[in-house]
N, C-alpha and C positions, 0 to 999 in steps of 0.2 A: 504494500500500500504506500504511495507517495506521503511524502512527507511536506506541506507546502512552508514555507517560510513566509515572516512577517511579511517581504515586499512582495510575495506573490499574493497573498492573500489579501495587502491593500491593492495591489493592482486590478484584483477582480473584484473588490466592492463597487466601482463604479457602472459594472455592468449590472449590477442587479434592478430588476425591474416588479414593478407591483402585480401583485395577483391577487386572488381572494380563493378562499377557500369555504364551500357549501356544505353544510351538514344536513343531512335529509331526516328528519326523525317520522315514524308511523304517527297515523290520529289515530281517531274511533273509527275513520270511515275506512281504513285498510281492511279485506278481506270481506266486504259487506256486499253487496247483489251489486253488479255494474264496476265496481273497481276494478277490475282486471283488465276492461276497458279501457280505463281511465289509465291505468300503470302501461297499457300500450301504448297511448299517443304521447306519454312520459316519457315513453323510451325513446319513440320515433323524435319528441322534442329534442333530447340527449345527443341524439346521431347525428343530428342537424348542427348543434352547437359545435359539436365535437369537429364534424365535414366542414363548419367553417371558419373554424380557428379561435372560435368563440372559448371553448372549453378546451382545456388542455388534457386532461385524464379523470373517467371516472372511475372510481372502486365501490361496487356493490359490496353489502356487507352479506354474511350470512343471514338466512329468514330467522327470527327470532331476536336479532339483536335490539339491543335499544335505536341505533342509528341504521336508516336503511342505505343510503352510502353517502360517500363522501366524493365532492368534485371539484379538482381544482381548473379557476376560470384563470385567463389571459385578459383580467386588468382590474379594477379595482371595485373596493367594496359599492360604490356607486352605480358603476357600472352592473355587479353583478344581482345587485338586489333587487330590480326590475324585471331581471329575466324571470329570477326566481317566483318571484311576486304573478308573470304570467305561466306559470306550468301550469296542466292542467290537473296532475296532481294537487297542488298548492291549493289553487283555487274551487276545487273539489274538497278540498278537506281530508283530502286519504294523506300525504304530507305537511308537515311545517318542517322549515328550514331557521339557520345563524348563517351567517356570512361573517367570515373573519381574513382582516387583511393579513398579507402573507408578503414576501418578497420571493427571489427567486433567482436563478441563472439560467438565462435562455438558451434549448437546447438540452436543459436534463431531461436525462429521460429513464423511464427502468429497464432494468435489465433486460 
């Protein structure tokens, strides 16, 4: 594993850039007649973000958890709380979300 040194590591603080990070948690309306519906056009929503550089990565959580996943978005908590605000999850009541700013180095990516 590299070992970076103080001047490379100020040298790449000025590349870092804003992003925000969504937490998807379940309502009451998760798993109730018609949601499953609604967690489709959720997804189709998702794919789109994703296809347009909107969102950078989601992670689904496993079924059961407190949090149904988490997505990191390409820009800022501003920006990303309006998207959220139209899902149609969100708006359905099968999710609520938190948006938390985040920074980043562009081009991470995992493994």
């Amino acid at each position: 594993m590299k070992i970076f040194t103080d001047d490379e590591m100020n040298a790449l603080l000025p590349s870092v850039r804003p992003y925000s990070v969504a937490i998807l948690r379940p309502r009451q309306q998760l798993g109730t007649e018609g949601s499953k519906a609604i967690i489709w056009e959720h997804g189709r929503r998702k794919l789109r973000a994703a296809h347009d550089g909107v969102m950078a990565i989601v992670l689904p959580m496993a079924e059961g958890s407190e949090v149904c996943s988490i997505c990191v978005f390409s820009g800022t908590v501003e920006e990303t709380t309006p998207i959220m605000n139209h899902d149609p999850g969100v708006r359905a009541g099968v999710f609520t979300f938190e948006v938390h700013r985040r920074g980043g180095f562009p081009g991470d990516t995992l493994p």
